[in-house]
C-alpha positions as CSV (number, residue, x, y, z in Angstrom):
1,X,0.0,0.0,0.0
2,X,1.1,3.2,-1.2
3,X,0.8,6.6,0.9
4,X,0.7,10.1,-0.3
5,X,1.4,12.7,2.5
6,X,0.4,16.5,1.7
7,X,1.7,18.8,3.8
8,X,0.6,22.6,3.8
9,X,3.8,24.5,4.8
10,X,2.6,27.2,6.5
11,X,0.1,25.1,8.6
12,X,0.7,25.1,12.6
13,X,2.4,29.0,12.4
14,X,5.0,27.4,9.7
15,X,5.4,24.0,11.2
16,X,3.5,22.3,8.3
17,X,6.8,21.4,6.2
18,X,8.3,20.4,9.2
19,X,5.6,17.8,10.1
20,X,5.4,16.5,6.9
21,X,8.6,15.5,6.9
22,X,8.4,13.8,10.4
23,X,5.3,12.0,9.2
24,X,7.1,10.9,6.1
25,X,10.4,9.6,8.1
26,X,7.7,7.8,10.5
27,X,5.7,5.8,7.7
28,X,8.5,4.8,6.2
29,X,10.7,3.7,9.4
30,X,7.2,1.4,9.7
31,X,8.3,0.0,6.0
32,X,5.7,1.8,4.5
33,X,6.2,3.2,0.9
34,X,5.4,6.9,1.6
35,X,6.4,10.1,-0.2
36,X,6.0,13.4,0.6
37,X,4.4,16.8,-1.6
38,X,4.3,20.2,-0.4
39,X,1.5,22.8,-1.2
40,X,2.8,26.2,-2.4
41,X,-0.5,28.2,-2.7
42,X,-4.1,27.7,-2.1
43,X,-5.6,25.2,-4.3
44,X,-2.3,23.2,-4.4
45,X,-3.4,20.2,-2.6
46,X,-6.5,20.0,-4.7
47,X,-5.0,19.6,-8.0
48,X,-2.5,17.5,-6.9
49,X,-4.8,15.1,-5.3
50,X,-6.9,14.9,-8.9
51,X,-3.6,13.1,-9.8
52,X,-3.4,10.2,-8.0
53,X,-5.2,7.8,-9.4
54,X,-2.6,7.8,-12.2
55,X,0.2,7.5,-9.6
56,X,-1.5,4.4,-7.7
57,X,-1.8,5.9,-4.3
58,X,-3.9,4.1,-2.2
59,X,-4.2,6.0,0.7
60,X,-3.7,10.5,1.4
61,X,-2.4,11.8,5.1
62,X,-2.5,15.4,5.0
63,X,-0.9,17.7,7.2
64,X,-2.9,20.9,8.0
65,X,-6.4,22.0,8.7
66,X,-9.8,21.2,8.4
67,X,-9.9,23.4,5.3
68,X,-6.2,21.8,3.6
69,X,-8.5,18.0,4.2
70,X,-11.3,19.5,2.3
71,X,-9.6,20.3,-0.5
72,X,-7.8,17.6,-1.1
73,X,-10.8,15.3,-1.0
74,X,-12.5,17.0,-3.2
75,X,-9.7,16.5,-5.7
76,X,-9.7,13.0,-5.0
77,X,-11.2,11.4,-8.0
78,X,-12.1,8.5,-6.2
79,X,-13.4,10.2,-2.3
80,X,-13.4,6.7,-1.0
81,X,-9.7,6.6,-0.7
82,X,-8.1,6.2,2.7
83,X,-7.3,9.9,4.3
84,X,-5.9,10.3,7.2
85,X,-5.0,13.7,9.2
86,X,-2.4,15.4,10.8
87,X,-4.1,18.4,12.5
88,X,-2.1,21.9,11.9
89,X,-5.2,24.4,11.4
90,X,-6.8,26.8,13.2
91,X,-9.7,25.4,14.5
92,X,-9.1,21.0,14.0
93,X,-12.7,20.9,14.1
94,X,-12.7,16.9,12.7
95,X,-9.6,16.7,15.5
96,X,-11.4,17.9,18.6
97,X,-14.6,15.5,17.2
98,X,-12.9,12.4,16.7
99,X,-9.8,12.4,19.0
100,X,-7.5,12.4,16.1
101,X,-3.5,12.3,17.1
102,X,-1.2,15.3,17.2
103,X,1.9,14.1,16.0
104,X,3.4,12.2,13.8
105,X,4.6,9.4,15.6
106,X,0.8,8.6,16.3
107,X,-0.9,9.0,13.1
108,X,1.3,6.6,11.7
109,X,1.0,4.3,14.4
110,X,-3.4,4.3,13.0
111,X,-1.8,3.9,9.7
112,X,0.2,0.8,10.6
113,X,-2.3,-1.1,12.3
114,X,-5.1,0.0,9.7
115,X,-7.1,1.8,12.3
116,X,-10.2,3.8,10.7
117,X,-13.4,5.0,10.4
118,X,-16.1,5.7,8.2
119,X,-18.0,8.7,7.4
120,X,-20.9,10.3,5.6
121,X,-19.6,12.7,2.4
122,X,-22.3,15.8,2.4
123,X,-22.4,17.6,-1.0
124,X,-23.3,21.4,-1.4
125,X,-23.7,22.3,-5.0
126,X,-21.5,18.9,-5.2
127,X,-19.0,20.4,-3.1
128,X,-17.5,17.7,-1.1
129,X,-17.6,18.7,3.0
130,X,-17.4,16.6,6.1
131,X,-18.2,18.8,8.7
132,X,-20.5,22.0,8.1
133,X,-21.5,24.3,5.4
134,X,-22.7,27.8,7.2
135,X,-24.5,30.6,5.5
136,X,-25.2,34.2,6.6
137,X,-23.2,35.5,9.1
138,X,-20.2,33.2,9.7
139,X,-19.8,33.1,6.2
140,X,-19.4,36.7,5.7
141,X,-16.7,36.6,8.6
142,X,-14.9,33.6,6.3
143,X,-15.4,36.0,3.2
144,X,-13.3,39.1,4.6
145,X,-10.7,36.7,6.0
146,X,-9.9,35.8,2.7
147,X,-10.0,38.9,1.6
148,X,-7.2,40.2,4.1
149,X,-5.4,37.0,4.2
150,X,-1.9,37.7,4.0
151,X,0.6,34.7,5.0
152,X,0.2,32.2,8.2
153,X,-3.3,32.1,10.4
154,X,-3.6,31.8,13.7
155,X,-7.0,32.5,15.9
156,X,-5.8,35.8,16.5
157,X,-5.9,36.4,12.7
158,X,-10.2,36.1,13.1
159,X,-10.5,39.2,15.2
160,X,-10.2,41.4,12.3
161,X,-12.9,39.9,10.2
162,X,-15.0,39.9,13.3
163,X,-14.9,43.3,13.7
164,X,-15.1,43.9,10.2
165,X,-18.6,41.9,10.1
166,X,-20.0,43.7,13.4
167,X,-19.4,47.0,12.2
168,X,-21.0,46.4,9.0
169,X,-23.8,43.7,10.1
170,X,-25.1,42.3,7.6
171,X,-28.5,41.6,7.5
172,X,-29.4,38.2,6.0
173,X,-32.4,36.4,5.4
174,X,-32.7,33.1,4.2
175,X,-35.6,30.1,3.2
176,X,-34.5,26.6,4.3
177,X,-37.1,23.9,2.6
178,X,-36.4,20.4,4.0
179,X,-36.7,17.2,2.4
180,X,-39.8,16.7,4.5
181,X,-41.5,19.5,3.0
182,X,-41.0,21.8,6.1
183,X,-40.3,25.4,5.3
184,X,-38.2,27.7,7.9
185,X,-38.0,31.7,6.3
186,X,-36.7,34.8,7.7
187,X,-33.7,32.7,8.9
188,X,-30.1,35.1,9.2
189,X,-27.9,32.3,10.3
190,X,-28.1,28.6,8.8
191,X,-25.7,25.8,9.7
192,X,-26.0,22.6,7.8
193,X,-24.0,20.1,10.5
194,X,-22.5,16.8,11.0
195,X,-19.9,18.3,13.9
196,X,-21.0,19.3,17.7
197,X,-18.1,21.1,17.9
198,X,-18.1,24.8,15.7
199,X,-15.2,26.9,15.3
200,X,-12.8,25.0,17.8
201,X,-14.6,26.9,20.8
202,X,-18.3,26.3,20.4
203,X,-20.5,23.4,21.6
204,X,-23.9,22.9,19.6
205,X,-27.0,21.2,20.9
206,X,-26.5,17.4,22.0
207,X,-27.5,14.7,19.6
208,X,-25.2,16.6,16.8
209,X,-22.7,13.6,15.6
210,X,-20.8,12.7,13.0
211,X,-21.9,9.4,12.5
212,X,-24.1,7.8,10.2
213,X,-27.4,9.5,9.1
214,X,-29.2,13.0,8.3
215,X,-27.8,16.1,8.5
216,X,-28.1,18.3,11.3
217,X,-29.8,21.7,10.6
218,X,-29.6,24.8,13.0
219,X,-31.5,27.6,11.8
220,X,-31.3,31.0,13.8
221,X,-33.4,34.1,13.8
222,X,-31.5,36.6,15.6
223,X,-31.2,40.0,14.4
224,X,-29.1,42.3,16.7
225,X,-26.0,42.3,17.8
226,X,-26.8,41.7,21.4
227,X,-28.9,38.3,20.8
228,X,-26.1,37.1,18.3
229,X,-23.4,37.9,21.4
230,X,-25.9,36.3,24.1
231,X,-25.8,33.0,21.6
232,X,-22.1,32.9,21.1
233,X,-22.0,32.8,24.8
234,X,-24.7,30.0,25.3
235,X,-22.1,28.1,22.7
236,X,-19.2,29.1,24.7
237,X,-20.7,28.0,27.5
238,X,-21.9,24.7,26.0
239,X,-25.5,25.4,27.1
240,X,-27.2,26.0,23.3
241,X,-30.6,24.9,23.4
242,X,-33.5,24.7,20.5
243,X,-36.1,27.1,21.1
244,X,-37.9,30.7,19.6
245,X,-34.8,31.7,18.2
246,X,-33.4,28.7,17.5
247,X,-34.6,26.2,15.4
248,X,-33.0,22.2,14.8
249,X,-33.5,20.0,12.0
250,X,-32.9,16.7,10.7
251,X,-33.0,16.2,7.2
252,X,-31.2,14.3,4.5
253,X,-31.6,17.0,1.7
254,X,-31.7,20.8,2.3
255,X,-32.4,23.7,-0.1
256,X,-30.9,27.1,1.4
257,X,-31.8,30.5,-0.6
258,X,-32.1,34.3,-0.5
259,X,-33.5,37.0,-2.5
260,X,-30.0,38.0,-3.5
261,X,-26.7,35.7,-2.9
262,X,-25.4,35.4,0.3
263,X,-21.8,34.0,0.9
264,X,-21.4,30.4,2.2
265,X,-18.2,28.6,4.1
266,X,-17.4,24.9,4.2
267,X,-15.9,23.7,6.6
268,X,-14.1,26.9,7.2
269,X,-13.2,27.9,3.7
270,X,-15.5,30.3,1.3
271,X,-17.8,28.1,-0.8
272,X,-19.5,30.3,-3.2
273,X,-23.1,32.0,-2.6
274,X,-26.7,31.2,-2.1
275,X,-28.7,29.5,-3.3
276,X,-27.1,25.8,-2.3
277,X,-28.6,22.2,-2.5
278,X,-27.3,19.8,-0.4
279,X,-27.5,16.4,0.0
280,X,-26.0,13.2,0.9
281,X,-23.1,11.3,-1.3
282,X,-23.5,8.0,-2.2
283,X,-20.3,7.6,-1.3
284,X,-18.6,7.8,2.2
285,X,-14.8,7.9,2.8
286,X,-12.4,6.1,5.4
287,X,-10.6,8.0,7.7
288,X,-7.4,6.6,10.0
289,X,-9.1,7.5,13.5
290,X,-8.4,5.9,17.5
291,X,-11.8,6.0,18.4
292,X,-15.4,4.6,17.2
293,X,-18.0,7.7,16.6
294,X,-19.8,7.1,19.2
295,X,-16.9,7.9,21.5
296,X,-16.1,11.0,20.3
297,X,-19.1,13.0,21.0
């Protein structure tokens, strides 16, 4: 079996070439035919992952963050191949869920003995995601990141953007239509979930997990910047609950739109704008994980 580490350079304040290369030294001192590529700019790891089917790699480990994963597997020409991750992001959303190892010594440790897991592939506009696709106001936050984006990113990179967003507050409203039939309007915050965990710092309700199953659907209402401060806490404080303002969803299809487009993130990254269909992929994909699902929620 052949492995294909990615490594994001700048990952982990700069530490991403560095990790790479530990990973790679650590696969193969476990015999394991491993080579390594490094990204050079955004979009990198994408495009190189649409070429490895002709290379006969059987499995990808890539070294960076939620958002570096995501775009390799939706170059992946094949998303049931083997990934793995080596978390060097900002948030390590998919790490905090599933307990996935820090260092390099221990991922390939998963690796060796074949240790995995299987998840659900959610498609948005046939986008590829694992974890969330948000629309309204954490999107817009994503959107001027990217804008300002200069170099490595670090949480302290997000405050900016932030600010940005609440001094402009943006006033969205969106119509979620279930596969049930059920309509939600007026809605100015929509997450599309198969995390608990948002943003590295947030719990949402209980019962959100990524295992097997519909999509979890949060739909919020707030309007001010007050009641969008008094929720952020309630997520802080892991004590979000459904309610008036508040609404939670199961469903295995979901149609979000607005009267004019609205900016969307997945899993951390910009994805585009309203409106977005999104469903469930036939497909799922395999990833090298220590723990079962239900253990990680």
């Amino acid at each position: 079996m052949a492995f294909q580490v990615i490594a994001n350079p700048i990952a982990g304040g700069g530490r991403g070439k560095q990790a790479g290369e530990e990973l790679l030294r650590a696969l193969q001192a476990r015999g394991l035919d491993a080579s390594l590529f490094l990204t050079r700019e955004k979009g990198d790891g994408g495009k190189f992952a649409a070429t490895l089917g002709k290379q006969n790699r059987s499995a990808v480990l890539v070294v960076g963050g939620d958002g570096s994963l995501n775009e390799v597997l939706n170059g992946l020409s094949d998303p049931s191949l083997p990934l793995g991750l080596l978390p060097m992001g900002t948030a390590n959303v998919l790490a905090t869920e599933l307990k996935l190892p820090r260092n390099a010594e221990d991922l390939a440790n998963l690796v060796q003995q074949n240790r995995s897991i299987q998840l659900d592939i959610g498609l948005a506009n046939e986008r590829r995601f694992l974890l969330f696709l948000g629309a309204g106001m954490d999107a817009s936050i994503v959107q001027r990141l990217e804008q300002v984006r200069k170099g490595r990113l670090g949480k302290l990179r997000w405050t900016g953007p932030i600010l940005h967003t609440a001094l402009h507050w943006p006033q969205p409203r969106m119509r979620v239509e279930l596969d049930s039939g059920e309509v939600i309007e007026g809605c100015s915050q929509v997450l599309v979930t198969k995390a608990r965990n948002y943003a590295g710092l947030m719990r949402l309700p209980a019962g959100i997990s990524m295992g097997e199953g519909p999509f979890h659907v949060l739909c919020l209402h707030q309007r001010g910047r007050l009641a969008y401060g008094l929720i952020g806490l309630r997520g802080l404080l892991g004590r979000l609950r459904p309610g008036r303002d508040l609404g939670y969803f199961r469903a295995d299809r979901v149609e979000i739109s607005s009267d004019s487009p609205l900016p969307c993130q997945i899993d951390g990254d910009g994805a585009g704008t309203t409106p977005v269909s999104l469903r469930r992929a036939d497909e799922k994909v395999m990833l090298y994980a220590p723990a079962m699902i239900s253990d990680s929620i």
